[in-house]
C-alpha positions as CSV (number, residue, x, y, z in Angstrom):
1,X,103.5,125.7,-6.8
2,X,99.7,124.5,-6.2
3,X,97.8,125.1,-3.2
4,X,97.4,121.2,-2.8
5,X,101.3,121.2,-3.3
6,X,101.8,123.7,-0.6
7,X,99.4,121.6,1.6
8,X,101.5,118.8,1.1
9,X,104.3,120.3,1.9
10,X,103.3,121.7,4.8
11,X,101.5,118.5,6.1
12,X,105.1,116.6,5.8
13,X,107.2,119.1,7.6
14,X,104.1,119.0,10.4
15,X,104.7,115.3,10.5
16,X,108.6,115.6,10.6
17,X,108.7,117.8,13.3
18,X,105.9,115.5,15.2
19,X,108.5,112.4,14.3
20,X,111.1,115.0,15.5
21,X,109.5,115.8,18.9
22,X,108.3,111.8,19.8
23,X,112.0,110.6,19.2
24,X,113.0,113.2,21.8
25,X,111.1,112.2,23.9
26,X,111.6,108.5,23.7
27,X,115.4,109.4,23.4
28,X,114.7,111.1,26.8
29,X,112.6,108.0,28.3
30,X,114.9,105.5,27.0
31,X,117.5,107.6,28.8
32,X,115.9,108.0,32.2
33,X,115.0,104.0,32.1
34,X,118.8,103.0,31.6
35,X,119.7,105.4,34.8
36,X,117.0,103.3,36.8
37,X,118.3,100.2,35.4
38,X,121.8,100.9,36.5
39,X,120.0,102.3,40.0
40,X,118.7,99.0,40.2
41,X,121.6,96.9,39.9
42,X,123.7,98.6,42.4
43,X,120.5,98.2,44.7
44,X,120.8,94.8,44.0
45,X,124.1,94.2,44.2
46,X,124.1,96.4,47.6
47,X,121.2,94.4,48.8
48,X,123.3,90.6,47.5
49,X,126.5,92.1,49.5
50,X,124.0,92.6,53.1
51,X,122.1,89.4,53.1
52,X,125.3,87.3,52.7
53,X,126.9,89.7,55.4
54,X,123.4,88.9,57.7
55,X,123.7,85.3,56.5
56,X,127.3,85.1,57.6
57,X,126.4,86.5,61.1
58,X,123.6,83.9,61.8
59,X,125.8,81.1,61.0
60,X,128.3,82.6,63.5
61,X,125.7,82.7,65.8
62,X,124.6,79.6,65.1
63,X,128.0,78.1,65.8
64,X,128.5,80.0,69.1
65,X,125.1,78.8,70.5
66,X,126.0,75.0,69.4
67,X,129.3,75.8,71.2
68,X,127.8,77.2,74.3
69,X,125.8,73.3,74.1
70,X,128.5,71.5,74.3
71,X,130.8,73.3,76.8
């Protein structure tokens, strides 16, 4: 085998291994992003739930006070 050969060689396996380490790592942010995603939407749907509880509250209050009005 040639020196230039052996260079090559060696050059592509540097490469792989670089391809190797940046699709762990993407693997591994891709990862950590569809946790937050999933974070999120029970945030959300957590947050969805306490406004219409909050909303449903004020309308009740609403009613009392138009009550209280008209006794």
């Amino acid at each position: 085998m040639t020196k230039e050969t052996q260079h090559n060689i060696e050059a592509l396996e540097q490469k792989v291994e670089e391809l190797l380490a940046l699709t762990r790592t993407l693997s591994d942010e891709n990862k950590q992003l569809k946790d937050q995603l999933q974070n999120l939407k029970t945030d959300r749907s957590s947050l969805v739930a306490q406004k219409e509880q909050v909303r449903n509250q004020v309308e009740n209050m609403i009613a009392r006070l138009k009550s209280m009005e008209t006794a």
